[in-house]
C-alpha positions as CSV (number, residue, x, y, z in Angstrom):
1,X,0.0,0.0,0.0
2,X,1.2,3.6,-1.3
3,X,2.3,6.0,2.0
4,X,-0.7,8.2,2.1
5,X,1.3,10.5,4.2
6,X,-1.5,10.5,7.2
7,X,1.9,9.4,9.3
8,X,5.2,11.2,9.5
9,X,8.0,9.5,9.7
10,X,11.3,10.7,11.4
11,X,14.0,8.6,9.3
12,X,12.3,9.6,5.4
13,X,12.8,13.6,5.5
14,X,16.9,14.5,5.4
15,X,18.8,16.8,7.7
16,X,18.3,20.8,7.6
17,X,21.8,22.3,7.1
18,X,20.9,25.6,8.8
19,X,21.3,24.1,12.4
20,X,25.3,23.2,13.2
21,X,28.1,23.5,15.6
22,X,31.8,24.6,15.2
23,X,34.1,22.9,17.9
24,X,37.4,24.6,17.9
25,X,40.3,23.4,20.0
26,X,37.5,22.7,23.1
27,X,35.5,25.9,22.6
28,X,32.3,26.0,20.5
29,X,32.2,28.7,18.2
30,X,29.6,30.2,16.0
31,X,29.4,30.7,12.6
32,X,27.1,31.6,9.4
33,X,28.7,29.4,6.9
34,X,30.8,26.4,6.5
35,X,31.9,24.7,3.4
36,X,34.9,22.4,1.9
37,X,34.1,19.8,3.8
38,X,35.4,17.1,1.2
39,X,37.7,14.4,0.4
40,X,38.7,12.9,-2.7
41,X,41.2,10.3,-4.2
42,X,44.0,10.8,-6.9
43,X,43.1,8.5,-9.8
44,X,46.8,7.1,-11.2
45,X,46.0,5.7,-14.9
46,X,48.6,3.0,-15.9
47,X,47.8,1.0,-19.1
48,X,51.0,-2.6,-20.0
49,X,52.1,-2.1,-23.6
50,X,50.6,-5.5,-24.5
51,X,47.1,-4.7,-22.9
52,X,44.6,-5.7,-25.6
53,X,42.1,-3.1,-24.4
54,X,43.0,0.4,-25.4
55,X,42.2,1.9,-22.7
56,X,44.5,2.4,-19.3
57,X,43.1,0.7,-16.0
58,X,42.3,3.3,-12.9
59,X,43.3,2.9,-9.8
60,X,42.9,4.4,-6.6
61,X,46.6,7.2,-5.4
62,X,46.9,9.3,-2.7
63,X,43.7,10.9,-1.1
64,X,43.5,15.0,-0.9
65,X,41.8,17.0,1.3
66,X,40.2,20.0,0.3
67,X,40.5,23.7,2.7
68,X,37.7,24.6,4.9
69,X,36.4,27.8,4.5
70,X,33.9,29.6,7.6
71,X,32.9,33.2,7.9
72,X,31.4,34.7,11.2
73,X,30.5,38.0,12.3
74,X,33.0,40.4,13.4
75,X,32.8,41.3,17.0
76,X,34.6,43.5,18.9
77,X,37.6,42.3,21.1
78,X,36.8,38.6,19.2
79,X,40.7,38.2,17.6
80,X,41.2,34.4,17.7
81,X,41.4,33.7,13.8
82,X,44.0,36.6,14.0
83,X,46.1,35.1,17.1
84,X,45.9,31.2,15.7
85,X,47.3,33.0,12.3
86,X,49.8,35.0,14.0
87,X,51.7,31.7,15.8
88,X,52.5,30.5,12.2
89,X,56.4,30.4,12.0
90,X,58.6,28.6,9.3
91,X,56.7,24.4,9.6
92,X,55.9,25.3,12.9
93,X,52.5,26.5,14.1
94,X,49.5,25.4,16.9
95,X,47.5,22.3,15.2
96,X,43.9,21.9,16.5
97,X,41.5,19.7,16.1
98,X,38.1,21.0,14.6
99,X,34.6,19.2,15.1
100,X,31.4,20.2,12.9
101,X,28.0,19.0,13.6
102,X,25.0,19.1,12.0
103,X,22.7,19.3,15.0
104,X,18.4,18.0,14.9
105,X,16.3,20.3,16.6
106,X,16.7,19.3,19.7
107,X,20.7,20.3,19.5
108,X,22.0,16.5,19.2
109,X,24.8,16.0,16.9
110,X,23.2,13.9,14.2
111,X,26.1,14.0,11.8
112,X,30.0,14.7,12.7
113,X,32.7,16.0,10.8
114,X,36.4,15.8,12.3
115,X,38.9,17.6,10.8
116,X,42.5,16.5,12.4
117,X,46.0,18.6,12.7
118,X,43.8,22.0,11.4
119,X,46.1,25.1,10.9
120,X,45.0,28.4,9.1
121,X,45.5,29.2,5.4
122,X,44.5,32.2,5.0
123,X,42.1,34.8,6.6
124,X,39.9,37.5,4.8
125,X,38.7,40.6,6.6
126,X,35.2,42.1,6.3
127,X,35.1,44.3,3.3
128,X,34.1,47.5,4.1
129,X,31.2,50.0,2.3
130,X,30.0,53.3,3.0
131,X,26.7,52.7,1.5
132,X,25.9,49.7,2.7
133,X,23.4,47.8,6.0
134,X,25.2,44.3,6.2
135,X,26.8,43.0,8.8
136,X,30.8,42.8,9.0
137,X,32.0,39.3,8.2
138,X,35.4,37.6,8.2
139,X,36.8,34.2,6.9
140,X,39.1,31.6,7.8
141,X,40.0,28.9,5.6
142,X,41.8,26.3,7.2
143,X,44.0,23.2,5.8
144,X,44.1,20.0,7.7
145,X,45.3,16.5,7.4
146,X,42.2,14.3,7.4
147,X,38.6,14.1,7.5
148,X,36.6,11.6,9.1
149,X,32.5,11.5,9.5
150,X,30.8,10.2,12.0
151,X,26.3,9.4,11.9
């Protein structure tokens, strides 16, 4: 019998993304927008002289992790993208781990990003307009060293 949809059913709808949480070295921050979150895996083509087929065979390299970008309002006194970025010396700066969670509404993590040995890339200040009502955001992108996810 066809689902009339006289019942709801908790497992068949999928997972606002507007509801999440940014662990960052212990402290949970907030933020507007997170993306990167992704992983792939080098493809090495190799294809034997005497291969009837003229086509190379695929096989699986070295995986890759793509940067994390967030961006968060600007508040005032609020300088910790600037003071992780500032520790960065020549192969030495503070690694962290970073945790995202895509939270149900009643705040349980329901899905779990971990992002290991995080440092930043690159951070972009608010830009700035005279003529403008928005409010002041900045970004971090971060690298790290491996992604694992967690239901």
């Amino acid at each position: 019998m066809a689902d009339d949809g006289s019942v709801q059913s908790g497992t068949v709808w999928p997972l606002p993304k507007f509801y999440f949480q940014v662990t960052w070295d212990g402290n949970v921050m907030s933020f507007q927008e997170v993306s990167g979150l992704e992983i792939e895996t080098q493809i090495i083509e190799y294809r034997h002289g005497d291969n009837p087929v003229f086509l190379p065979s695929k096989m699986p390299g070295i995986p890759k992790a793509g940067n994390v970008t967030m961006k968060k309002g600007v508040f005032t006194g609020d300088n910790k993208f600037w003071d992780w970025y500032s520790q960065i010396k020549l192969n030495t700066i503070k690694r962290l781990p970073v945790v995202i969670s895509l939270l149900d509404e009643t705040g349980a993590p329901q899905m779990t990003w971990t992002l290991q040995n995080c440092w930043p890339t690159k951070i972009t200040g608010t830009d700035l307009k005279s003529d403008s009502n928005e409010v002041a955001i900045e970004t971090i992108e971060i690298v790290h060293e491996g992604l694992t996810i967690a239901t």
